[in-house]
C-alpha positions as CSV (number, residue, x, y, z in Angstrom):
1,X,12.1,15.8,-30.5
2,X,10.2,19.2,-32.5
3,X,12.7,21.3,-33.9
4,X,11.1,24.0,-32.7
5,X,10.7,24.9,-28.8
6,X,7.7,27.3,-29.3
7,X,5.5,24.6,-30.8
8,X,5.9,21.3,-28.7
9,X,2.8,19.6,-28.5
10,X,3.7,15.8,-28.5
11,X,3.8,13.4,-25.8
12,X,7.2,12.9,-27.7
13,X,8.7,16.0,-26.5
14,X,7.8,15.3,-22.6
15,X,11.4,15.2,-20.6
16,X,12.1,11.7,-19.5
17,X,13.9,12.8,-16.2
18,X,12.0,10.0,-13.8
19,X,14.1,8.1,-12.3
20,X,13.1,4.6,-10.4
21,X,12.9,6.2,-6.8
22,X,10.7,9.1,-8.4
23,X,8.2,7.2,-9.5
24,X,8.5,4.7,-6.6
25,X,7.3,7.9,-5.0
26,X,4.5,8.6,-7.1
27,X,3.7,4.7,-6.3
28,X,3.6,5.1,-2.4
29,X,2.3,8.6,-2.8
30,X,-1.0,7.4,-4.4
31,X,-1.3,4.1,-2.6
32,X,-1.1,6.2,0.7
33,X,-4.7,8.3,1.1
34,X,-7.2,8.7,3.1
35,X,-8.3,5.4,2.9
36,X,-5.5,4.2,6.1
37,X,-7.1,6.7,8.5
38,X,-10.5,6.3,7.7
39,X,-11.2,2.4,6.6
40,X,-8.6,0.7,9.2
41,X,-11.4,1.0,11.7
42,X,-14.4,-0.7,9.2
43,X,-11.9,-3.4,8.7
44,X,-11.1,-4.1,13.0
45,X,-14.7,-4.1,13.2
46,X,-14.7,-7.2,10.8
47,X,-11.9,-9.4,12.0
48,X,-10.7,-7.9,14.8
49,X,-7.0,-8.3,15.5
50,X,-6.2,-10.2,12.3
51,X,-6.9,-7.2,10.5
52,X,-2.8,-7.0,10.4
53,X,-3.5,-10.4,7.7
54,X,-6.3,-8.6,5.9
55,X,-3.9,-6.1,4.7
56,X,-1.6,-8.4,3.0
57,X,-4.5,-10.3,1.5
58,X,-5.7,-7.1,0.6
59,X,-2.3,-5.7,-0.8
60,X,-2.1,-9.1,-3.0
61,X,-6.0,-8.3,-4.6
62,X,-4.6,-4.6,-5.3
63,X,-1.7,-6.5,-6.9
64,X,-3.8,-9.4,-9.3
65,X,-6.7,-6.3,-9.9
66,X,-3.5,-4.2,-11.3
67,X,-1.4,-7.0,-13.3
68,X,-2.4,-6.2,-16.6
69,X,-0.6,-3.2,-16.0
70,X,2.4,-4.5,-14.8
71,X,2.8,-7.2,-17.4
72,X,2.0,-4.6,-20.3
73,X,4.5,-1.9,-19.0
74,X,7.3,-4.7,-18.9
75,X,7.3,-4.7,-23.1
76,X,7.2,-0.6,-24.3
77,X,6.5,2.7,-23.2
78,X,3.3,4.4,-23.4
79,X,3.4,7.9,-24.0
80,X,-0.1,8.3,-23.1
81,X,0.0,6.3,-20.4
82,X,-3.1,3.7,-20.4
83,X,-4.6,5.5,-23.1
84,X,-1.5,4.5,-25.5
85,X,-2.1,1.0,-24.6
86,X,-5.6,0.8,-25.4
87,X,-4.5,2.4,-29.0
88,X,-1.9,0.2,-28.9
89,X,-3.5,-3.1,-28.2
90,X,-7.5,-2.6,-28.8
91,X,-7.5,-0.2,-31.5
92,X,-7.7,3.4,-32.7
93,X,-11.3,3.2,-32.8
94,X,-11.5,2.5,-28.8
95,X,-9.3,5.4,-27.5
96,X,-11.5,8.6,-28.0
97,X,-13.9,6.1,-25.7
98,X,-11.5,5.8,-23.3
99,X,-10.4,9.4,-23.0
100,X,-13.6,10.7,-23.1
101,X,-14.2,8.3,-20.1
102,X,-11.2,10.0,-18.2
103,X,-12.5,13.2,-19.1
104,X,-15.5,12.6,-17.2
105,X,-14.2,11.1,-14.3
106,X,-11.3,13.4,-13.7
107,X,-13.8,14.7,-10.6
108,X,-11.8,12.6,-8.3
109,X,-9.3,15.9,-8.2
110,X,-12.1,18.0,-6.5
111,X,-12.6,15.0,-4.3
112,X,-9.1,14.7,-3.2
113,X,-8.6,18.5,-2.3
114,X,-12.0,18.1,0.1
115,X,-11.1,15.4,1.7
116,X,-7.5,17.3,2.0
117,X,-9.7,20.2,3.9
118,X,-11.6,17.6,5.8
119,X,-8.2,16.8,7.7
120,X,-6.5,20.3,7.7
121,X,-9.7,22.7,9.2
122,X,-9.2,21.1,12.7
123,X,-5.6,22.8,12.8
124,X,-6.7,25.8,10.5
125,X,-9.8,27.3,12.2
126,X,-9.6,30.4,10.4
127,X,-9.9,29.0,7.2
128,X,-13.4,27.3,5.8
129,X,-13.4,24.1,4.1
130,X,-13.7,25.5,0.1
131,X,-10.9,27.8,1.0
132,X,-8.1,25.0,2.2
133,X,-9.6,22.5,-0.4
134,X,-8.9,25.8,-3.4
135,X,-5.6,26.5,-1.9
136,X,-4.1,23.2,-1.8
137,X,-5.7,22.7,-5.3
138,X,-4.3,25.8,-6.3
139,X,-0.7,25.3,-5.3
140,X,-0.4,22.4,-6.6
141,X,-1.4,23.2,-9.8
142,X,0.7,26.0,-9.9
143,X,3.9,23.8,-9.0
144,X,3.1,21.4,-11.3
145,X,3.1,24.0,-14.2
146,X,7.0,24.3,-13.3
147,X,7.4,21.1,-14.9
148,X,7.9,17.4,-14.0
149,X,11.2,17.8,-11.8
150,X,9.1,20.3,-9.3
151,X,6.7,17.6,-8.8
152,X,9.2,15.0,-8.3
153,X,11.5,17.4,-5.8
154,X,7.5,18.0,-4.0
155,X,6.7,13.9,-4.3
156,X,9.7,13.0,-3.0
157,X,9.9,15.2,0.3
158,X,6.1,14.6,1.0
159,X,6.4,11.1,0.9
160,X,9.4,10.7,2.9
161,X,7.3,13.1,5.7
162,X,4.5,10.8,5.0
163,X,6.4,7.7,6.0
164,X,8.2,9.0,8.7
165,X,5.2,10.2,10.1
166,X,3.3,7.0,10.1
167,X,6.9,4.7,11.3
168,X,6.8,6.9,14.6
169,X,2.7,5.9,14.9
170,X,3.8,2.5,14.6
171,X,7.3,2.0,16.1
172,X,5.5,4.0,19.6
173,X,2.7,1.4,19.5
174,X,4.8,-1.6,18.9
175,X,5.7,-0.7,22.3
176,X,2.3,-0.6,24.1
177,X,0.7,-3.4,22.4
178,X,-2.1,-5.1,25.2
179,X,-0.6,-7.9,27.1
180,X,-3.5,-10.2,25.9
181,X,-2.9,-9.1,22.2
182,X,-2.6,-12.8,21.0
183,X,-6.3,-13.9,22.9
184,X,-7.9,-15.5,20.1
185,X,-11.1,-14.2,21.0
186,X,-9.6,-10.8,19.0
187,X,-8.7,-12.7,16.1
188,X,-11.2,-13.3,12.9
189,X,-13.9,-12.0,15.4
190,X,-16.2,-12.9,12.1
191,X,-14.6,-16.0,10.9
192,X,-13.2,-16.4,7.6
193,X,-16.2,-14.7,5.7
194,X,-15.0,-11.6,7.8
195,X,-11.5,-11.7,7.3
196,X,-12.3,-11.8,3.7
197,X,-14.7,-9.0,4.0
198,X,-11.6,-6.6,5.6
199,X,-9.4,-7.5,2.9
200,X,-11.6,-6.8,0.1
201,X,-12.0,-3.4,2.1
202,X,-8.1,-3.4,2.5
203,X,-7.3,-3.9,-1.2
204,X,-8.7,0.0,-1.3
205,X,-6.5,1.2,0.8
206,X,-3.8,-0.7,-1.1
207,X,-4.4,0.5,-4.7
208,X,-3.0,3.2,-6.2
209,X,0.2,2.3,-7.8
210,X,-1.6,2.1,-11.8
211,X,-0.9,5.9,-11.5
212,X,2.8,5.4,-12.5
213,X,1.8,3.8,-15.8
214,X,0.5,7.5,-17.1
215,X,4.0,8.7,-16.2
216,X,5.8,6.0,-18.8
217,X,6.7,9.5,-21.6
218,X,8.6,10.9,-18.7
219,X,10.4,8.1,-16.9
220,X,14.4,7.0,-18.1
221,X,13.7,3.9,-18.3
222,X,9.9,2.7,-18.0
223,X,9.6,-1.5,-19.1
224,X,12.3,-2.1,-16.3
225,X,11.2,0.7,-13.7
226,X,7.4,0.9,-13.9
227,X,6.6,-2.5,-13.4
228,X,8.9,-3.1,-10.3
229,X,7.7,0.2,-8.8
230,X,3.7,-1.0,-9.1
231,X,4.5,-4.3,-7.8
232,X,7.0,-3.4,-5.0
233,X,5.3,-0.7,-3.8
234,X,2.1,-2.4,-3.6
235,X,3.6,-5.0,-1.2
236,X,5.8,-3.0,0.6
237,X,2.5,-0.6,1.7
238,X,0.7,-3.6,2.3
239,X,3.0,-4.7,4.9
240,X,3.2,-1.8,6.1
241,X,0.0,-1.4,6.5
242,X,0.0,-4.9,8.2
243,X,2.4,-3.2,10.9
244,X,-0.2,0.1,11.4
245,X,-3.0,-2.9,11.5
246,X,-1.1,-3.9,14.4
247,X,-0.9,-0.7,16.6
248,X,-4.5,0.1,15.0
249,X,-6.1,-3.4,16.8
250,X,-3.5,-4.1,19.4
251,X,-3.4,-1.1,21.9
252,X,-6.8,-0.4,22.9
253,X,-9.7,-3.2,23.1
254,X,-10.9,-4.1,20.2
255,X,-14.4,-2.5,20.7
256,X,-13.3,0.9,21.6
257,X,-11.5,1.3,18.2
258,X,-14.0,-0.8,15.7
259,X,-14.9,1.5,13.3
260,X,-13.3,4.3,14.3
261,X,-10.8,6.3,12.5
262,X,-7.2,5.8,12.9
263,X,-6.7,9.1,15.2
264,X,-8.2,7.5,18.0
265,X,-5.1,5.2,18.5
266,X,-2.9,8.1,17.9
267,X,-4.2,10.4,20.4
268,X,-4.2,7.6,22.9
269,X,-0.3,6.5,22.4
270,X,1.4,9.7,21.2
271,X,2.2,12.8,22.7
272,X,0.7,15.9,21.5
273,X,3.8,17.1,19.6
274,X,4.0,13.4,18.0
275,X,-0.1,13.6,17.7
276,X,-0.2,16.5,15.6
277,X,2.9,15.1,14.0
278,X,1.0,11.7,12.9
279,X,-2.2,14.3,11.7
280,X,-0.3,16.4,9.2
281,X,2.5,14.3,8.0
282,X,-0.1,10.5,8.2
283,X,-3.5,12.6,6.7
284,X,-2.5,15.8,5.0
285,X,0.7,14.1,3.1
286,X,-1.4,11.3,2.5
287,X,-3.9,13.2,0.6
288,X,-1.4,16.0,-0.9
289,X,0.4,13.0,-2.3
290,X,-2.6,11.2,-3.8
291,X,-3.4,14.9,-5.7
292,X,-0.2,15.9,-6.5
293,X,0.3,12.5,-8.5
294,X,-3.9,12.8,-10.1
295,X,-2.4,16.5,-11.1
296,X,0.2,14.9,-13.1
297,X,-0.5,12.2,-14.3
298,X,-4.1,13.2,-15.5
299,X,-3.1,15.2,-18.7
300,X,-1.1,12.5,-20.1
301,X,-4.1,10.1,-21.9
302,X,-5.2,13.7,-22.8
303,X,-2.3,15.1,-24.5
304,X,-2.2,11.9,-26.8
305,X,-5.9,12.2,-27.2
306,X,-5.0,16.0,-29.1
307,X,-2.2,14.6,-31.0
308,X,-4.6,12.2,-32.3
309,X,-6.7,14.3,-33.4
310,X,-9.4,13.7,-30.7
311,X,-9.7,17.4,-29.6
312,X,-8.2,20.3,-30.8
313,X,-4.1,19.6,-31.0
314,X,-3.4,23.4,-29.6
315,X,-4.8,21.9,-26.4
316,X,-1.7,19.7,-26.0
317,X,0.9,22.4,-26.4
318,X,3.6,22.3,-23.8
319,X,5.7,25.2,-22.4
320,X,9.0,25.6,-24.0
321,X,10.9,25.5,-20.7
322,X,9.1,23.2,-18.5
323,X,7.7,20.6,-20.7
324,X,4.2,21.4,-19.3
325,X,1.1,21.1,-21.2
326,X,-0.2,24.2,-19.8
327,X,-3.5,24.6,-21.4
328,X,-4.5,21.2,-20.5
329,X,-3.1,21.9,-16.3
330,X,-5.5,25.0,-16.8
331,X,-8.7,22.8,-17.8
332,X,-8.2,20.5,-15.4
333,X,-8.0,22.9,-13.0
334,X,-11.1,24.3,-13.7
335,X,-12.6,20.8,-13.6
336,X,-11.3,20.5,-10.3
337,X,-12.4,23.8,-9.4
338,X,-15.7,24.4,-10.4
339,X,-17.2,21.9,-7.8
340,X,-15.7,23.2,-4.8
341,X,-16.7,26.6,-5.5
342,X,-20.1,26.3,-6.5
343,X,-20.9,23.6,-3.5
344,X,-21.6,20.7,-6.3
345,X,-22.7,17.8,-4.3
346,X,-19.3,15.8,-5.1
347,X,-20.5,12.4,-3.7
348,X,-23.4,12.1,-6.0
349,X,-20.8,12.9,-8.7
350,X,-18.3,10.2,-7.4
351,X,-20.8,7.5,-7.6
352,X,-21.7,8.4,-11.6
353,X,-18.1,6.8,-11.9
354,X,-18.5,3.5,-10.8
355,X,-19.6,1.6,-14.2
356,X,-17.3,3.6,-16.3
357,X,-14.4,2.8,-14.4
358,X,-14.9,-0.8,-14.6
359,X,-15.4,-0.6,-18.2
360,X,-11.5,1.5,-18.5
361,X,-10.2,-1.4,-16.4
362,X,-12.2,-4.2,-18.6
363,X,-10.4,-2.6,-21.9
364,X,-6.6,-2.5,-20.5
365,X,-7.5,-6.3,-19.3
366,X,-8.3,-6.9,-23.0
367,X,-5.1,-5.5,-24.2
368,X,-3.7,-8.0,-21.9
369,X,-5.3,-10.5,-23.7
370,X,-4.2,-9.3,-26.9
371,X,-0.4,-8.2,-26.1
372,X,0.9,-11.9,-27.4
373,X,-0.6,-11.2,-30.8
374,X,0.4,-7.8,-31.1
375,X,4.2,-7.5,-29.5
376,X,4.9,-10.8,-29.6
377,X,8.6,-10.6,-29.6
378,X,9.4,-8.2,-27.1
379,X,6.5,-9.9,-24.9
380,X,8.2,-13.6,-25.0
381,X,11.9,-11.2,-23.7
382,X,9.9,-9.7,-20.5
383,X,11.2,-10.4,-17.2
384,X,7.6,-10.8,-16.3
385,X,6.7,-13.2,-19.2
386,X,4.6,-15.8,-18.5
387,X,2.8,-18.9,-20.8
388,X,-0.1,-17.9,-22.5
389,X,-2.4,-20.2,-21.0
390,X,-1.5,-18.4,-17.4
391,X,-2.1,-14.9,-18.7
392,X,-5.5,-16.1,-20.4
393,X,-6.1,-17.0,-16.8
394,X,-5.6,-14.2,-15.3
395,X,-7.3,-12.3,-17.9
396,X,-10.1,-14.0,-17.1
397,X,-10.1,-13.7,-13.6
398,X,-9.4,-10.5,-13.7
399,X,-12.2,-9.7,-15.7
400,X,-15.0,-11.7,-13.4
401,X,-13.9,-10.1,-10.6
402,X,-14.1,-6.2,-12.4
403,X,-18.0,-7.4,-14.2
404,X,-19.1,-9.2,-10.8
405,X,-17.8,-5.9,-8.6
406,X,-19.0,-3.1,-11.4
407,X,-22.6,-4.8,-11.5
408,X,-22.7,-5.7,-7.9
409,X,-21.7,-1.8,-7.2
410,X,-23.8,-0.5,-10.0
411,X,-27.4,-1.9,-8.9
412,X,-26.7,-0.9,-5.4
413,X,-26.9,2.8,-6.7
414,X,-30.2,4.6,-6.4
415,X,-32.2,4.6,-10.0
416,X,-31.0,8.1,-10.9
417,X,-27.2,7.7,-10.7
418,X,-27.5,4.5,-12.0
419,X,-29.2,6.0,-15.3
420,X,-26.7,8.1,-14.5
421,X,-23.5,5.7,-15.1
422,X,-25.4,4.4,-18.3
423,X,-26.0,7.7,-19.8
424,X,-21.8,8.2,-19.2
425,X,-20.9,5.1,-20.9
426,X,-23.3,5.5,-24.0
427,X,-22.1,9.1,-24.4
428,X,-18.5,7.6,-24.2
429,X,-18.9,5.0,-26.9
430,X,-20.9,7.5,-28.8
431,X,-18.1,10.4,-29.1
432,X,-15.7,7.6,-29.8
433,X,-17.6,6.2,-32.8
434,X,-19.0,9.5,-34.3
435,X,-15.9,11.3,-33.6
436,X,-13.6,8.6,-35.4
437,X,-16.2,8.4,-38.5
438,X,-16.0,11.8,-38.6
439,X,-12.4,11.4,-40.3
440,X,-10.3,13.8,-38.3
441,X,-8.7,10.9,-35.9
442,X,-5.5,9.6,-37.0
443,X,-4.2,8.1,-33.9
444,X,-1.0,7.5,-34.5
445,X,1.8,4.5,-32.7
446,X,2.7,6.2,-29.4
447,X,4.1,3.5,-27.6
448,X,7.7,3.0,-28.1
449,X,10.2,-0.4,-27.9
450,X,13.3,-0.4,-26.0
């Protein structure tokens, strides 16, 4: 730890107060979004009733696209999150690309605190969309400036809400399930090619849990905690999920809810009191929970990125009391800001991040690759070890399904945006080679053995 309290500035001084259940939180938290009341529907309207399997299918791709994660958090901890591992594993050289990368993809906290509005306005009629979407934004911010224990104490009761919420959805619907649920007409309504079409679509709504891996400088005890939480979390959702996929398919025919959000089962099977119940604790947790963890978990890579020497170091300083990186929370908040008040088209923006982030997720699958060489020791004592030929496997797998997904996204994008996602990564790799040149990096070792 610094000796002195007004000058904290490393990811060394963050307080490690995260406990398993708190990050287990920040697990469901971000696995739960919008994606459950909006996608269910797409996914009936591919396989119909069987849409309960698709969500375990789907929960097992989230897992295998999120492995090297789990596997590389099972050895040390990364102070600066995935960042650390790619200085850790790739190279000094690599990690001004990749936080220059998170820099500009950070937009996803804008996106969050719309789609937030999007569920609140129908319950908040005096308030336009930009004001709910900069008020949520707002508070959140603000709490998390009070350190990492307000965001857990926050976490912890919105997830609990959330879950409670969506167990009275299901547990009612259990119970008025159509007698004819098990006609195989309603099941794999599009064969096998469908069924695997609503579980690809499924594994979206089942990601999430890599979020915990930027909270490893702040968690007791982060090789035995982080890995279980991204892997139990990730199934438990998925079955849970499986249980909503029930209710979702199973009540009303399987026509009248293809495609359609997930409110149009509630309102059918709940009372109004349990309705607007399912609406605010299902969709506005959902989402609060998804920004609350982006809020802080996005400053981590960051703050590592200063101490390297990657941007200014004074950017990293953290508040005496709260552990906070304060001027970071502030830049970020602006980034967030910015779009939602100036009307910036946010789904044009969103889709300039498609290539980058399968090159971020290419890069921790190479320092996969590479852990055996590097931590060799504490790799072969893992209680996720595995032999080398299977995690050269699963490297490689991995990394066909993130070049086949990124291109196959990438050229479905109009010519602009795709210039678009080009322009990003060059200006990426070029800040992280003319930066590191420039011989004012000297990333330093910030992961740490236990």
């Amino acid at each position: 730890m610094s000796n002195s309290t007004n000058n904290l500035s490393s990811t060394k001084d963050l307080k490690r107060v995260l406990g398993f259940w708190d990050l287990m939180a920040v697990g469901i938290g971000s696995i739960i979004g919008s994606g459950i009341m909006s996608l269910t529907g797409w996914g009936i309207d591919d396989t119909g009733r069987s849409i309960c399997i698709a969500f375990v299918i789907g929960g097992l791709i989230a897992i295998l696209a999120r492995s090297p994660q789990i596997f590389l958090n099972s050895v040390a901890r990364y102070r600066g999150g995935d960042y650390s591992m790619v200085g850790t594993f790739l190279g000094p050289r690599w990690t001004g690309t990749y936080s220059m990368i998170a820099l500009l993809t950070s937009v996803t906290l804008s996106m969050y605190a719309l789609s937030f509005a999007d569920y609140a306005m129908p319950f908040l009629p005096a308030f336009t969309r930009k004001s709910i979407a900069l008020g949520i934004l707002t508070l959140l911010f603000i709490t998390n400036t009070f350190g990492i224990n307000a965001f857990a104490k926050v976490q912890n009761l919105a997830v609990i809400f959330l879950v409670i919420s969506l167990t009275i959805f299901t547990a009612v619907g259990l119970t008025k399930l159509d007698g004819n649920y098990f006609d195989p007409a309603n099941f794999m309504t599009h064969g096998f090619v469908g069924l695997w079409q609503a579980s690809v679509l499924m594994s979206y709504t089942c990601d999430g849990a890599q979020f915990v891996t930027q909270m490893s400088g702040e968690a007791k005890n982060p090789t035995r905690d982080i890995p279980r939480v991204m892997l139990f979390s990730t199934l438990g959702v998925s079955v849970f999920y499986g249980l909503i996929g029930i209710v979702a398919a199973g009540v009303l025919p399987v026509a009248e809810v293809a495609g359609k959000p997930l409110s149009v089962v509630a309102s059918a099977i709940l009372s109004k009191p349990l309705y607007y119940l399912f609406c605010i604790g299902g969709g506005w947790m959902a989402l609060l929970t998804t920004l609350n963890s982006s809020i802080a978990t996005c400053t981590k890579p960051l703050m590592q990125a200063c101490n390297d020497g990657w941007y200014p170091r004074s950017l990293a300083r953290l508040h005496p009391r709260y552990r906070t990186p304060l001027i970071l929370l502030v830049f970020y908040y602006v980034v967030g800001f910015v779009p939602i008040a100036f009307n910036i088209n946010i789904g044009v923006i969103s889709n300039i991040t498609i290539a980058v982030g399968a090159i971020t997720k290419s890069m921790i699958v190479l320092c996969l690759w590479r852990m055996p060489k590097v931590l060799p020791e504490v790799w072969k004592k893992s209680d996720f070890h595995i032999s080398d030929g299977a995690l050269k496997t699963l490297c490689i797998v991995d990394l066909l399904v993130i070049v086949v997904s990124g291109v196959t996204s990438s050229f479905k994008l109009p010519l602009p945006l795709l210039l678009g996602n080009m322009g990003m990564v060059a200006f990426a790799f070029l800040f992280g080679s003319v930066r590191y040149k420039s011989g004012k990096v000297k990333v330093e070792d910030s992961y740490e053995l236990s």
